[in-house]
ROMIKE-925436 format. One record per residue (C-alpha): x negated, y, z negated; residue in one letter; residue number from 1. Coordinates in Angstrom, 2 decimals. Each point is the difference from the previous one (the first is absolute). Example, Ala and Ser with C-alpha at 12.3 -4.5 7.8 and 13.67 -1.06 7.14 Angstrom:
(rec (-12.30, -4.50, -7.80), "A", 1)
(rec (-1.37, 3.44, 0.66), "S", 2)
% end
This chain:
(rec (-11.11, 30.93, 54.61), "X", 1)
(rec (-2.66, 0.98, -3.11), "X", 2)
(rec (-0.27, 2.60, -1.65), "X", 3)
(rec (-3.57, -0.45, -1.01), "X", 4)
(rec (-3.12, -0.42, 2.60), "X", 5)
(rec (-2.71, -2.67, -0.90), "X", 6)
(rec (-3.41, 1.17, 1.33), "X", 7)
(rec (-3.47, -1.11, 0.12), "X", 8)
(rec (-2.68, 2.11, 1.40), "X", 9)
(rec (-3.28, -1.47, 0.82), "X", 10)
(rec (-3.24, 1.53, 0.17), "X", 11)
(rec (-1.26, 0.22, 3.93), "X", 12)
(rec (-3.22, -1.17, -0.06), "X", 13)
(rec (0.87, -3.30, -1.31), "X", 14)
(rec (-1.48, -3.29, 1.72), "X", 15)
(rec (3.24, -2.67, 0.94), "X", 16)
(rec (-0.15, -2.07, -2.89), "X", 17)
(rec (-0.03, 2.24, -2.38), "X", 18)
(rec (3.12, 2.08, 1.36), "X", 19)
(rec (1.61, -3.27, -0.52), "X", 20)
(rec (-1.12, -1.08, -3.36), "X", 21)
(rec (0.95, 3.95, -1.18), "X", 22)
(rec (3.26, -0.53, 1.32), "X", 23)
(rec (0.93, -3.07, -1.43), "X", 24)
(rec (-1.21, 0.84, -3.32), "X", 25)
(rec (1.43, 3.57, 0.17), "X", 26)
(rec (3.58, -1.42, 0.86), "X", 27)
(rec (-0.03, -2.38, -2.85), "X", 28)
(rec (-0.15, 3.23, -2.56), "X", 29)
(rec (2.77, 1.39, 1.72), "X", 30)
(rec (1.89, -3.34, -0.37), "X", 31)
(rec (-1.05, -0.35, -4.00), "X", 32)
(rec (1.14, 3.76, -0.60), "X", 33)
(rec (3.40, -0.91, 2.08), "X", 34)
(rec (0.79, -3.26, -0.77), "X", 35)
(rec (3.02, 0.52, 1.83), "X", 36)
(rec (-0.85, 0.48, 3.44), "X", 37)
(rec (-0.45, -3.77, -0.21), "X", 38)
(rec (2.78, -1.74, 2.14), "X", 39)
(rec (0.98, -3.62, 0.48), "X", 40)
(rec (-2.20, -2.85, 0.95), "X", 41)
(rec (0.17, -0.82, 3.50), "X", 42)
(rec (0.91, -3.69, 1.21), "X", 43)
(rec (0.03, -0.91, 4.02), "X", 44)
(rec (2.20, -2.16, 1.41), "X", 45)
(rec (-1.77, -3.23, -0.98), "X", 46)
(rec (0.90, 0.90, -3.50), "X", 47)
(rec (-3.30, 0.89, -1.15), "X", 48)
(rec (-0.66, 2.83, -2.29), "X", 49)
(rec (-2.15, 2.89, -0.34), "X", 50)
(rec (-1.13, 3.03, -1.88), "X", 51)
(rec (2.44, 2.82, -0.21), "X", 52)
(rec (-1.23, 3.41, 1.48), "X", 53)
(rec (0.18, 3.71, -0.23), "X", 54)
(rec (3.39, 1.45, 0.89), "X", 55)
(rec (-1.27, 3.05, 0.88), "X", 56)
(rec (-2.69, 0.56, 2.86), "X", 57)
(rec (-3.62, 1.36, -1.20), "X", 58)
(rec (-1.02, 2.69, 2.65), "X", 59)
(rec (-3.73, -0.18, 0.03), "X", 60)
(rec (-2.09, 3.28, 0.73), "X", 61)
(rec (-3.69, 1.21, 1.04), "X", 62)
(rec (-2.21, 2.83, -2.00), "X", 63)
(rec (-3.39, 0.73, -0.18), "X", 64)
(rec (-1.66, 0.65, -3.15), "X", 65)
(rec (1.20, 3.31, -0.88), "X", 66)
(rec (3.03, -0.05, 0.70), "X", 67)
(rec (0.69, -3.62, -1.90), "X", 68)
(rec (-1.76, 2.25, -2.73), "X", 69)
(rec (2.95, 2.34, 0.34), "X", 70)
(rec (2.52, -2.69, 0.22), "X", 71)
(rec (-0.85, -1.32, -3.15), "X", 72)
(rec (-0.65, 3.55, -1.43), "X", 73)
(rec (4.35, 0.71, 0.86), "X", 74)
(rec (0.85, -3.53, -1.33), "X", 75)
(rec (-1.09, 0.94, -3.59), "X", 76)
(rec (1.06, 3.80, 0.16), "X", 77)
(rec (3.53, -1.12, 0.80), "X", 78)
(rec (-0.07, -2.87, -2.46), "X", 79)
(rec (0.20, -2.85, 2.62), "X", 80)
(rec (-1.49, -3.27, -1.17), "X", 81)
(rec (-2.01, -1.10, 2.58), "X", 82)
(rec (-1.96, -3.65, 1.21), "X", 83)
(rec (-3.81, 1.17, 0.15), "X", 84)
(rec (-2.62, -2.09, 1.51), "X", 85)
(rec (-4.13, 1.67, -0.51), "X", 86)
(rec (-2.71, -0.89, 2.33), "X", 87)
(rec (-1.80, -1.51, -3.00), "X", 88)
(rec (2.52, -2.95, -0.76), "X", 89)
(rec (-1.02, -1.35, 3.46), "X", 90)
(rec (-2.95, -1.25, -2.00), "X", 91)
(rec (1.88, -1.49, -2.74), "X", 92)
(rec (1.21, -3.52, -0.20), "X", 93)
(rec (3.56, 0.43, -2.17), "X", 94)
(rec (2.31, 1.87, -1.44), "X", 95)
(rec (-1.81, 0.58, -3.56), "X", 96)
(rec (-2.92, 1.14, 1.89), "X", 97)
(rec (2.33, 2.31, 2.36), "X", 98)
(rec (1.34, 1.40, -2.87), "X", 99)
(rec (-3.37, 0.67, -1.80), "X", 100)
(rec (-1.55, 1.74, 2.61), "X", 101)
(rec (2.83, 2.04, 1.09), "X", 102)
(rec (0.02, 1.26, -3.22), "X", 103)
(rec (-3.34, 1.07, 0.52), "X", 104)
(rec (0.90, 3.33, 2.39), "X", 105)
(rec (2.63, 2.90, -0.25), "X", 106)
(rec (2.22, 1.42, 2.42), "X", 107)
(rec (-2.74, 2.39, 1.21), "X", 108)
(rec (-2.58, -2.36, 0.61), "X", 109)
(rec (1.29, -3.66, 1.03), "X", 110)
(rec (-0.25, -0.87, 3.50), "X", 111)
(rec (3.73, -0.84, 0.80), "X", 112)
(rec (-0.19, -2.47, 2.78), "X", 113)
(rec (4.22, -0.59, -0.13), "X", 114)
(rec (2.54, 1.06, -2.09), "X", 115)
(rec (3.58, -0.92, 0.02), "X", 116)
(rec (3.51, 1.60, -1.38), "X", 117)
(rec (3.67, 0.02, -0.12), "X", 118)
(rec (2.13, 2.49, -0.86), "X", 119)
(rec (2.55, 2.26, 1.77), "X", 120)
(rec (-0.23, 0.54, 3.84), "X", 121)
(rec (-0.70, 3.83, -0.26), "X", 122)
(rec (-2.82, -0.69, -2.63), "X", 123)
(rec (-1.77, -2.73, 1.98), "X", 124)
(rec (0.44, 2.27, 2.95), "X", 125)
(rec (-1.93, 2.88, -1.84), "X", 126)
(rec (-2.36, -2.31, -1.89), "X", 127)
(rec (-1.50, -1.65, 3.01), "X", 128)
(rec (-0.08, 3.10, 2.48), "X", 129)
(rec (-3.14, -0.08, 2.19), "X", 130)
(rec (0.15, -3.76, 0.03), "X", 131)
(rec (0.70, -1.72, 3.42), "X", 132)
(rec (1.33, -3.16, 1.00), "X", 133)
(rec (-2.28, -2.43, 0.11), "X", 134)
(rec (-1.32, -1.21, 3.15), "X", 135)
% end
């Protein structure tokens, strides 16, 4: 039914909450950079209304360090634009401060904890090999 694959790979070692928070604030750069994955608000029977939602599922996927090292490594050799969460904006408080300490590390030294991407099937497929589902 797609032609394109959304993805996000989490680190493994990750406690609960943060898996969560990563994944919700991953998903929300792939929705920016695709505004159109966006579909119509919902509304139940009573006639209430709510928020619309993804079209397109998100599979979500398990690495450990290295390899989410390597996953993000692919993203930017095949010039994928990808969602990137560090282990240092856990201890930030906003987006400005996200920003500014992401900006901080490069490729070959931040501590990826998730990373998310869409793109072709066959890309994501490549991108994100070694990654498992997550459990």
């Amino acid at each position: 039914m797609f032609d394109t694959k959304i993805a996000i790979v989490l680190r493994n070692n990750l406690q609960s909450w943060q898996k969560l928070n990563v994944t919700a604030f991953l998903s929300t750069g792939i929705a920016g950079q695709f505004p159109d994955i966006i579909g119509e608000p919902y509304s139940d029977r009573a006639g209430n209304r709510y928020n619309a939602l993804s079209i397109q599922p998100m599979i979500v996927l398990s690495a450990d360090e290295e390899t989410i090292a390597t996953i993000h490594r692919r993203s930017l050799e095949r010039g994928v634009t990808s969602s990137i969460f560090i282990e240092e904006m856990f201890s930030t408080g906003h987006d400005a401060a996200n920003r500014a300490v992401f900006s901080e590390f490069t490729p070959e030294d931040a501590k990826v904890v998730g990373i998310a991407l869409r793109a072709d099937k066959k890309i994501v497929d490549k991108i994100t090999k070694g990654a498992t589902m997550h459990a």
